[in-house]
N, C-alpha and C positions, 0 to 999 in steps of 0.2 A: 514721391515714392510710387504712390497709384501710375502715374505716366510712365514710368518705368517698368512696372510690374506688368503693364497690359501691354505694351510698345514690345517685351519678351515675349509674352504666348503668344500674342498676335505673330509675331515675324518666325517662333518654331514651328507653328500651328500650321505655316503656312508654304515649312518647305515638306519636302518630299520625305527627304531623311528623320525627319518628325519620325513620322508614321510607319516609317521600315524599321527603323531602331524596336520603339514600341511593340509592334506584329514580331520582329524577331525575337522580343524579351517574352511573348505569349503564346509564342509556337517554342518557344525550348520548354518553358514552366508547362504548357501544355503536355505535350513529352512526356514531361517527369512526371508528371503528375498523374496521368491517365493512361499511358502507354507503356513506359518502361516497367518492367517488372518489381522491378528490386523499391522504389517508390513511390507503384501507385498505388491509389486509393480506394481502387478497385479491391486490389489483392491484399489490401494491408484489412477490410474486411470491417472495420470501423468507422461511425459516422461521425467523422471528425475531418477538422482540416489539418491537424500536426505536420501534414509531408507540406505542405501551401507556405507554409510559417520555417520552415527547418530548410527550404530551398531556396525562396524568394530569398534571402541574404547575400545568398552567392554570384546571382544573378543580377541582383543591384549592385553587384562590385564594376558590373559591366555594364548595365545599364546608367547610373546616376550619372557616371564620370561621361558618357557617350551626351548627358543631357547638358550637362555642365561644364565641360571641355569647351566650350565658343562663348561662355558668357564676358569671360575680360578677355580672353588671349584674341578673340576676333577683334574686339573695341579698340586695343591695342596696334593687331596687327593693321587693320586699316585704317588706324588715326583718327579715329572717330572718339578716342576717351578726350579729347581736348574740346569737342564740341559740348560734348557731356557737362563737362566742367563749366560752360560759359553757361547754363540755365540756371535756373536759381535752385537749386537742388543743394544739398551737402553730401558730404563721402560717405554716411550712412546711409542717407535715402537710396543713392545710387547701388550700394551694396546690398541693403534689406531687401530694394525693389527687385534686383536680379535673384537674389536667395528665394524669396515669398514667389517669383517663378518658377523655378526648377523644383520646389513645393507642390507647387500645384501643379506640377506636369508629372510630377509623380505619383499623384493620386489621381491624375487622368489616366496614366497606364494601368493602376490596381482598380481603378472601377470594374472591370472589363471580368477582372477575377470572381467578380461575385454569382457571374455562371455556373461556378464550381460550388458554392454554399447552394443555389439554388438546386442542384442534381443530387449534392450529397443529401439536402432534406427530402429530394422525392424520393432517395434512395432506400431513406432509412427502415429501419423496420421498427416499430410501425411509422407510417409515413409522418416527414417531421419532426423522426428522432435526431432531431440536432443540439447542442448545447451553443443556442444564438448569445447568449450570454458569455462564454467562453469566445466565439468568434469574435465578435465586437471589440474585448480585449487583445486579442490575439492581431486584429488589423491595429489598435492603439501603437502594439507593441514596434509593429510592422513601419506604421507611420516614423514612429520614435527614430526609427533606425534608420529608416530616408532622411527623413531631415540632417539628420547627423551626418551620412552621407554626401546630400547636399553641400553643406558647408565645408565639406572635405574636397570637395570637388571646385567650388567656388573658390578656397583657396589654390587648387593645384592652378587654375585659370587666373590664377593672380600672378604669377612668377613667371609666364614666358607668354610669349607670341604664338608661341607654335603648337596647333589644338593636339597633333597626336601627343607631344609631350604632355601637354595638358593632362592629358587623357590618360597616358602612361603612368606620371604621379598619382593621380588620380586613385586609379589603383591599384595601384601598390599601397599609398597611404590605407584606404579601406580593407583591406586584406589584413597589411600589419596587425589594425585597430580592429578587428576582428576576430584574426586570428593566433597573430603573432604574441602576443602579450602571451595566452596560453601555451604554447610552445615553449617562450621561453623561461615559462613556469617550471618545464620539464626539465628542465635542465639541472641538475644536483646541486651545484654550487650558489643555483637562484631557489630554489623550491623554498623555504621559508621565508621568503619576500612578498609573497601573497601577493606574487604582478600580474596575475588573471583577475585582479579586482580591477585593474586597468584598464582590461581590455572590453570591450563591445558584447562580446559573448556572454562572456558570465551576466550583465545586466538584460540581454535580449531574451534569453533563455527565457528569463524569469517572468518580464511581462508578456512575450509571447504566448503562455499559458491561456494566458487572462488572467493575470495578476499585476496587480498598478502599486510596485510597491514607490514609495515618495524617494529614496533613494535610489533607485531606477532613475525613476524622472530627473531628479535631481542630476545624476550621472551624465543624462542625453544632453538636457539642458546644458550643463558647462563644455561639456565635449563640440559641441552646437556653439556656443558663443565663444569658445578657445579660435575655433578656426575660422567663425567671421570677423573676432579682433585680432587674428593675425592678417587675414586680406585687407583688414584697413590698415595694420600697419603696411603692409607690402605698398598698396596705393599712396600712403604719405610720404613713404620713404622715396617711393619713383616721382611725387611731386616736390619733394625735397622741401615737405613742408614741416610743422615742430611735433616732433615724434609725440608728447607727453602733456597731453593737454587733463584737462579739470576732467574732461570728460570721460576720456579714456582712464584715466586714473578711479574716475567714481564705479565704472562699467567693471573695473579688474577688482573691485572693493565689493560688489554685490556679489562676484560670483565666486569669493572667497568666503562671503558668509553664507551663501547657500551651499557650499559646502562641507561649513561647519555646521551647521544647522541639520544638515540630512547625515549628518555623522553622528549628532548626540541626539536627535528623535526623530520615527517617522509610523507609519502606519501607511498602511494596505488595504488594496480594496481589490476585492475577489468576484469576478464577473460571471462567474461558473455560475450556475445553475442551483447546483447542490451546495455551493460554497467549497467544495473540498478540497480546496486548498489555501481554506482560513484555519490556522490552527486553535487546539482547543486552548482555554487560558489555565487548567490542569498542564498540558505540554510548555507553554509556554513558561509557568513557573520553574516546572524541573530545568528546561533548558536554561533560565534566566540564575536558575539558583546553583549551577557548575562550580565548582570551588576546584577541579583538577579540568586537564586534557583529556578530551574524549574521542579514542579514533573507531569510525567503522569501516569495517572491506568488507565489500560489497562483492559476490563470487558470482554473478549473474552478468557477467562479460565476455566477447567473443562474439565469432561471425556467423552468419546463416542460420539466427535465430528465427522460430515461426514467430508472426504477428504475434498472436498474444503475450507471447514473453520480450517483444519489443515494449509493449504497453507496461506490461509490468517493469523495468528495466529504468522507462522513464517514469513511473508514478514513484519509482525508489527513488531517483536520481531528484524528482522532485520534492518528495515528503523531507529528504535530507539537509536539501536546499533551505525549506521554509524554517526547520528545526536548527539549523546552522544561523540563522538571519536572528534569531534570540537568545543566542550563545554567547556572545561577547568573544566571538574566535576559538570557543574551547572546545569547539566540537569540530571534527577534521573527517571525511570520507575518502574513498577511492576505491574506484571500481576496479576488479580485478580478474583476470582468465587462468585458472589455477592450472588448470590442462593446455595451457599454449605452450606449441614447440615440446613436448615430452613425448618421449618413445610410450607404447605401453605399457610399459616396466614401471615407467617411472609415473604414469599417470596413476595404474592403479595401487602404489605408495601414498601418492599426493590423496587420493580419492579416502584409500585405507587411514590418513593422518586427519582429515576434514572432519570425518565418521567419528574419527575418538572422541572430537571435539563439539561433539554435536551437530555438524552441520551434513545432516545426510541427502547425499547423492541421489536423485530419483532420472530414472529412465522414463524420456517423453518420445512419444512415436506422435509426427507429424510430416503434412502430405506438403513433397514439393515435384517441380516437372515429370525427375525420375524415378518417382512411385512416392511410398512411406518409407522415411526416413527414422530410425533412433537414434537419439541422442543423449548420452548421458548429463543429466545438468544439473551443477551444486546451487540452486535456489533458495543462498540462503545468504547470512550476512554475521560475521564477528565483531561483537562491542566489548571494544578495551579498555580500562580505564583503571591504573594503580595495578598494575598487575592481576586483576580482576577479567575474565573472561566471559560476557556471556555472546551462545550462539542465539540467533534473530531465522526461524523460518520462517522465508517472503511465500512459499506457497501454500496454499491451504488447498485441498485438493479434497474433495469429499463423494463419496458413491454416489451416482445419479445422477450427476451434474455435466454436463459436457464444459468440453478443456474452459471457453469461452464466461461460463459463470465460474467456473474455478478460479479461474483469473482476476472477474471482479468481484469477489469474496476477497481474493487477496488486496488487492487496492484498496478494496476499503477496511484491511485491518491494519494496512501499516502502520497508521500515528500510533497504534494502541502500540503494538507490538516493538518499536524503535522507543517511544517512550516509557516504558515496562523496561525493557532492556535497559537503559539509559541511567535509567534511575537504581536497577538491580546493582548494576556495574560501581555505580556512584556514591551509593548509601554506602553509614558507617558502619551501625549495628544490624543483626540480620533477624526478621523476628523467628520467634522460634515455635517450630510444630513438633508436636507429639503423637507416635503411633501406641494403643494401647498395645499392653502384652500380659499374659495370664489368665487367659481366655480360651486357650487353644485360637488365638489369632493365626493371621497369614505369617510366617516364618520372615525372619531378615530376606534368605535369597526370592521367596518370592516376592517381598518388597523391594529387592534390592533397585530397581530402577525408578521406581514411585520416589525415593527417599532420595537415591544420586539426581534425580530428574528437580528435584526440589533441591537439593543443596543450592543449586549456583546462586540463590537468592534466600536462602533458610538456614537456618540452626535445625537440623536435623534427627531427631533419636527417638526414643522407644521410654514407655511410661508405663509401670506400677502402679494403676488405682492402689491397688492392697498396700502400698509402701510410702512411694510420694507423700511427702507431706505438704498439708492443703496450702501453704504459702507458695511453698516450689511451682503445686499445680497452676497457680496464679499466675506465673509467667509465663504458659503458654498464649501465644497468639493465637490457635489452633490445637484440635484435638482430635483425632481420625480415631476411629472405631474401626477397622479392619476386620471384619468375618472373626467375631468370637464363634466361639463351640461349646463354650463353658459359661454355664450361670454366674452371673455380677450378684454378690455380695449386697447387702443393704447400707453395710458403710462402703465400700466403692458406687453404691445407684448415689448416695448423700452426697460425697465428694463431688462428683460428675455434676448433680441437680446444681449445686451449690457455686460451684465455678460457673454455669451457666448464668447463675442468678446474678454473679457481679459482672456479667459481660463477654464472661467466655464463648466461643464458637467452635462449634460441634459440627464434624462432616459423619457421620453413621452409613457404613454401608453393612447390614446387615442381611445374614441368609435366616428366614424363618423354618426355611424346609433341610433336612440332611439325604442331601443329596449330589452324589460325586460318581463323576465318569469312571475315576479308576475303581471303585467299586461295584460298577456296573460289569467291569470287564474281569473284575477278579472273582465274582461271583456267577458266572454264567451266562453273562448277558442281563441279567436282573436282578434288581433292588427294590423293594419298599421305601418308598419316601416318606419319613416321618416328621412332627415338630418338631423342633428344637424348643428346649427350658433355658432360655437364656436370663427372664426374670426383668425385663425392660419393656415387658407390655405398657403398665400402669405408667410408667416415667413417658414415654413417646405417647397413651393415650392425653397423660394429661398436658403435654404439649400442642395436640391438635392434630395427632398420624397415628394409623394403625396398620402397621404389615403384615397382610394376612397369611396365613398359613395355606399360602398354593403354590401351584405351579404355574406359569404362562407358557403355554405353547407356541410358537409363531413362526409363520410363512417366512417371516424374513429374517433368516437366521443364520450363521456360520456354518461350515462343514468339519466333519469332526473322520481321521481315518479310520475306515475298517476294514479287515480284513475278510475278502471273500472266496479266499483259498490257494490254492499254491497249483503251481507249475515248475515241474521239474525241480520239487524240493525247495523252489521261492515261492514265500509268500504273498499270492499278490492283493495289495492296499487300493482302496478307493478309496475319494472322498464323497461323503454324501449328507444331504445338510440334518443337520439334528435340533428338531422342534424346538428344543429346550435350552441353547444354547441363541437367543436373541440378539438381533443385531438393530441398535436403538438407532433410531434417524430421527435427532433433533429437529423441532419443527417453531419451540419457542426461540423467539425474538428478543428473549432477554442474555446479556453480554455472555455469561458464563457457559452460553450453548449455544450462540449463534455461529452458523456458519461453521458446527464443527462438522468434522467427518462424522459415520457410523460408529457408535458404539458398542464395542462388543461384551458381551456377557453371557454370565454360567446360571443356569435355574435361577429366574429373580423372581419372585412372586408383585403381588397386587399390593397395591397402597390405596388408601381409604384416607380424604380428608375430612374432618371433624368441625364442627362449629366451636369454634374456641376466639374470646374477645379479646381486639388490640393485636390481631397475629392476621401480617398478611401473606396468603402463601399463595409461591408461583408455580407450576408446576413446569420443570425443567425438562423430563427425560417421559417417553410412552411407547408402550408397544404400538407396532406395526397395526393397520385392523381388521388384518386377517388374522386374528388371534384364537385362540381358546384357552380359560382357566379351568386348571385340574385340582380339585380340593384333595388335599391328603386326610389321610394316607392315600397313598397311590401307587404302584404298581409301573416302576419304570422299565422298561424290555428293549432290550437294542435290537429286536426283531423287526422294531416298528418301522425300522428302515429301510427295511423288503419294500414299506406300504406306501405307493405314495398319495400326500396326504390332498383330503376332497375338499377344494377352495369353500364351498358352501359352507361344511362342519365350520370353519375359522372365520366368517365372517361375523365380527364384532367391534363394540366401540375399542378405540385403542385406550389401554388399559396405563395408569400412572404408574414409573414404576422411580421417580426422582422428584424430590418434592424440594422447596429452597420459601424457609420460615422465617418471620422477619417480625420485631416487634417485642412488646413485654411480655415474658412467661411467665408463667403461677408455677410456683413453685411447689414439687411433690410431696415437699416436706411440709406443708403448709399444715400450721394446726397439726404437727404429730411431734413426737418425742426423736431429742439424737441417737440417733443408732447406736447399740453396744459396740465398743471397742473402738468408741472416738477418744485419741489421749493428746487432741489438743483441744484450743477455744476456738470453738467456730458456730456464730453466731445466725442463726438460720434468717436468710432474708426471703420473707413471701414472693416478692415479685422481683423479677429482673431488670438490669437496667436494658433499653433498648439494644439488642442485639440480634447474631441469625445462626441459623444452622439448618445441614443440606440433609436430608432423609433419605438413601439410595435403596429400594428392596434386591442386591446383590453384592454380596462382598467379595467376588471375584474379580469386580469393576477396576480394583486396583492391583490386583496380580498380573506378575509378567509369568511369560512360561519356562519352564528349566528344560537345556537339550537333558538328553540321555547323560552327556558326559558332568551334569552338574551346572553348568554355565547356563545366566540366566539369560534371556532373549529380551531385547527395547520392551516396555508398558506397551500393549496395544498390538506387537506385531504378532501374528498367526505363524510360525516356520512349516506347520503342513499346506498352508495355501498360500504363505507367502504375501499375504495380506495387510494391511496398516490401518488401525482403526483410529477414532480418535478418543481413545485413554488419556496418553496421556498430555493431551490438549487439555483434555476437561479436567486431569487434577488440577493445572497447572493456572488453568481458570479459577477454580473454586479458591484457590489459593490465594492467588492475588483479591478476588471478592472478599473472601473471608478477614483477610488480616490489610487489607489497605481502604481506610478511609477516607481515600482522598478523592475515591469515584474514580481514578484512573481508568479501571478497565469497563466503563461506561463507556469510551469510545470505541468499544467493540459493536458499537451500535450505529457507529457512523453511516450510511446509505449511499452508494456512487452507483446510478441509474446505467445499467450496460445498454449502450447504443453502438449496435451491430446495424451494418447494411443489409437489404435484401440479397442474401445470395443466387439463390434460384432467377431473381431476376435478375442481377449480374450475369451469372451463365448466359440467360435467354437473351440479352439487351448488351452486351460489353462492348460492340463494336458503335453501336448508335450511339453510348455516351462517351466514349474515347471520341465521336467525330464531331460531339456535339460541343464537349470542352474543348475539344484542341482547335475546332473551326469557329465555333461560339464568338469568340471574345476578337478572333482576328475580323471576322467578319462585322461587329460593332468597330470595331478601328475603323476598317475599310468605309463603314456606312457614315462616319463621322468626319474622314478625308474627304467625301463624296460630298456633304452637307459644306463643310467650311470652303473645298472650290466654287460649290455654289453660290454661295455668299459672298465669296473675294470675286467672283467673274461680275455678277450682276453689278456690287457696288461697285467697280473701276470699267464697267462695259461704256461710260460713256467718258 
């Protein structure tokens, strides 16, 4: 087989055509890769190889067949397979030896490519941002699919004489096996036959990443030995020797159990960097434990996407993939373009119908030839499952951030967020939260979105301290406190303490100070800001928080409109920002806050942590630190908006105003008597079992706004500035924290490292590295043809 395998590169090495095939396979990949717009990787802006791995396929349909087209049909055509035959060789050797060439003649053309890893790491910013873990797999994958190739080719070169046929079969077979299986996936009458598991693609994609799943390999491997035991059939049958030997027979018995084998077990190995695309073994359970059909459409489809929403597009296509691979089939995707082909009419229906359903439409302005472009785009994703709906937002978009970390924020929350979904959609029971009421709380409408925003995953309603009885209270999973205004009762503080104490969890967004814009504007422009006697000091001191009775003022704040006079009998409105109304920019790293947007809010005051033992507390949410606290009473004047405010005055530590406690409470009742007008038994437990609760200083935090006409506005959106904060992200967070113990939304923590290229040195440098890739690699061919003539002159010069 070794005589055969070197007797091959030796005689391709050694013609001309070699070498022109090869230079012409690395001046097109060259091309695409660094020159044409629409692929390269220049402009795609990322330090990765994706375009190298997503191209090179297409171009081995043309190259492999061009290497392997003469390896039998030449032996053949010039009567040389009979010479073959008379050495002591068998029809394996002779096959394996020619295959294990066209192998390595395949990886003598990819070597050439490694120009391109070498330019994208000096490219990176900072220099070296490459994911060579991801490469490495990603050339595996690349390998995988030549090989396969190869023997695709080595059988076309088994069936005739004549190399352009060869060649023609050739591919077409790789094309089919590539791509065709897919295709005729699409087809209606085939779609439930799942024959893109057939095909080449669906298993390339996967390890191209840099994922080595076993059933991949397993895939290439039979696909790879299907078509070198059909060229030894071809060659038996043309020697008219006995088709069905012990051997063949054993060879067609392994690679039916290796395909049983990669069908009932396998495991992955993730060469990334970060790992991110090993899933969590939380996801993997939900996936694994599917008892119905689970489909998602994916609405993040369509052409003349900018770069980053190409990256997001495939981190979706791929997080689905990994999640689908633990499914046992029950989980089904499809990407979808809601706006192809619709007049305007009909888009902005389709758009208005997306909106109801929670997946709302955002407008992205991005720069292409002919200037900045907008583009409307539903960046989001619908999980169905039993007539169950929920909506999945793939972007997380947050103030500060440019488009580029927006992007990998979102990459790195999808397992969370597809697995959250998944499991919302799937579950039986829903657990159930409680809003209090009888407090002068926030009203139904201005909950109304907090509560619809929670249904799709909750049992939702409204809760009676003074009535509920203490069993009832028992089955919430949750308990929201919403901006009382009215003093709590000593048997409602008992109740509360009490549920606490066997486990319950407590979200508190309370206002210490009274103080409200429309009373500012109903009274002349000013208000006194006073305490509030709510009667939950003692109860939250002796948990380990104290909200104090102020004010925060801060730089970084919302705008709120005022009116600065009229013209010609209209009023005219500005907006201008108002100290008081804080806009929180999460900056901890723990799930329930990471990566959200701004938070917006009304008068929050100061939070004060306390030394209290067995309680550890995180602190979630802080003002800005250009701040200032105003102790009340105080004096609130919308004058102050004439003034604009002296950065010096606001420079301060940023002040706590969301705190998230964790651990055994001592209870308030501890050593005291049951409250008057308890009429059932309820037996006071001193300490609690292990449990948490979130301490907000604002109970605005969960208000959405009412128009004029009554109708309430999304948790979080602004309608005077038309702004989206992230509200109701963060209920939607504390929620899942608070009532699942399974750590799910711990993978909000997941990390994927943004490796962007140097732009600026793009701009300065684009033509030197487009000359350096696209001449680079031809010019090592050339230096290589130039060595091996030298070699073959000297050794036959005499």
């Amino acid at each position: 087989m070794l005589s055969i395998l070197k007797k091959e590169i030796t005689s391709y090495l050694s013609s001309l055509v070699a070498y022109v095939t090869i230079g012409v396979f690395l001046l097109v990949l060259g091309l695409f890769l660094w020159v044409f717009p629409d692929s390269s990787i220049l402009d795609y802006g990322y330090a990765g190889l994706e375009s190298l791995f997503s191209t090179a396929p297409y171009l081995f349909m043309f190259l492999i067949p061009a290497i392997t087209m003469r390896s039998l049909a030449e032996e053949r055509k010039e009567g040389t397979f009979e010479l073959l035959f008379t050495r002591p060789l068998t029809d394996w050797q002779i096959i394996l030896g020619k295959y294990f060439a066209a192998v390595l003649l395949i990886l003598f053309a990819l070597m050439p490519t490694l120009v391109y890893y070498f330019s994208v790491n000096t490219l990176g910013t900072p220099q070296g941002n490459i994911d060579t873990g991801a490469v490495i797999g990603s050339y595996i994958g690349l390998f995988l699919l030549g090989a396969a190739f190869a023997a695709i080719g080595l059988f076309a070169s088994s069936v005739t004489k004549n190399q352009i046929i060869a060649f023609t079969i050739a591919v077409f077979l790789c094309f089919f096996f590539y791509s065709g299986f897919d295709s005729l996936s699409q087809l209606l009458s085939l779609q439930d036959l799942g024959l893109q598991n057939l095909g080449i693609t669906e298993h390339y994609q996967s390890v191209s990443r840099g994922v080595l799943d076993t059933r991949d390999l397993a895939y290439f491997i039979i696909v790879t030995d299907i078509f070198i035991w059909l060229t030894l059939f071809v060659i038996i049958r043309q020697r008219k020797k006995k088709l069905f030997t012990t051997t063949m027979l054993g060879y067609t018995g392994i690679l039916l159990v290796i395909a049983f084998i990669s069908n009932i077990a396998f495991t992955r190995f993730d060469f990334t960097t970060e790992k991110r695309y090993t899933i969590s073994p939380i996801s993997k359970q939900i996936m694994d434990s599917l008892q119905q059909p689970v489909k998602v459409t994916v609405y993040l489809q369509g052409n003349n996407f900018p770069a980053g929403f190409k990256r997001l597009q495939g981190a979706t296509r791929d997080m689905l993939s990994d999640l689908q691979a633990y499914s046992h089939r029950k989980l089904q995707f499809e990407f979808v373009d809601p706006l192809k082909g619709q007049s305007q009419e009909q888009q902005n229906s389709t758009l208005q119908n997306l909106s109801d359903k929670g997946l709302t439409p955002q407008t992205w302005s991005f720069k292409t030839d002919d200037g900045v472009v907008q583009k409307v785009l539903v960046s989001s994703a619908l999980v169905v499952s039993g007539g169950k709906e929920i909506a999945v937002n793939l972007l997380q978009r947050r103030i500060g951030l440019s488009d580029d970390e927006s992007i990998n924020n979102s990459i790195q929350n999808l397992e969370y967020a597809f697995s959250s979904a998944i499991k919302k959609a799937t579950s039986g029971g829903k657990p159930i939260i409680g809003f209090t009421e009888g407090h002068n709380e926030l009203t139904d409408l201005q909950l109304h979105y907090a509560m619809k925003d929670l249904a799709d995953g909750y049992e939702v309603g409204r809760v009676d301290l003074a009535t509920i009885p203490f069993k009832g209270l028992l089955q919430l999973k949750l308990l929201v406190i919403p901006k009382p205004d009215k003093k709590f009762t000593e048997l409602e503080k008992f109740k509360l303490d009490q549920y606490i104490m066997r486990g319950g969890r407590v979200l508190w967004t309370i206002d210490q100070v009274n103080a409200e814009l429309d009373s500012l504007r109903g009274h002349g422009g000013e208000q006194l800001a006073f305490a509030k006697q709510l009667n939950l000091d003692d109860q939250l001191f002796r948990y380990g928080v104290r909200i104090n009775y102020d004010l925060i003022a801060d730089m970084n704040c919302s705008q709120i409109p005022v009116s600065t006079g009229s013209v010609g009998g209209q009023a005219q409105i500005q907006m201008l920002p108002w100290l008081f109304y804080p806009v929180f920019i999460p900056m901890s790293k723990h799930p329930v806050v990471k990566n959200l947007d701004g938070i917006s809010s009304e008068f929050a005051s100061t939070i004060d942590l306390l030394e209290t033992k067995n309680i550890k507390k995180t602190v979630l949410l802080t003002s800005s630190p250009y701040n200032k606290k105003m102790t009340t009473p105080h004096v609130l004047s919308l004058q102050a908006l004439e003034q604009e405010p002296n950065p010096k005055e606001f420079q301060s530590l940023p002040k706590t105003v969301g705190v998230l406690l964790e651990g055994e409470f001592i209870s308030n009742w501890r050593n005291r008597p049951l409250p008057e007008g308890l009429n059932e038994q309820v037996a006071i437990q001193p300490e609690s079992k292990p449990t948490k609760m979130i301490v907000i200083s604002d109970g605005d935090i969960l208000k959405n706004q009412v128009g004029t006409d009554g109708s309430p506005y999304p948790l979080g959106y602004d309608h005077y500035t038309q702004q989206t904060y992230g509200n109701k992200n963060l209920l939607l967070n504390i929620a899942d924290y608070m009532t699942d113990d399974s750590g799910l939304i711990a993978l909000r923590t997941k990390e994927v490292k943004m490796r962007l290229l140097n732009r600026a040195r793009i701009r300065n440098e684009k033509m030197y590295w487009q000359f350096v890739n696209t001449a680079g690699p031809l010019i090592l061919v050339l230096i290589c043809a130039i060595f091996q003539h030298y070699i073959r002159k000297r050794k036959y010069a005499h």
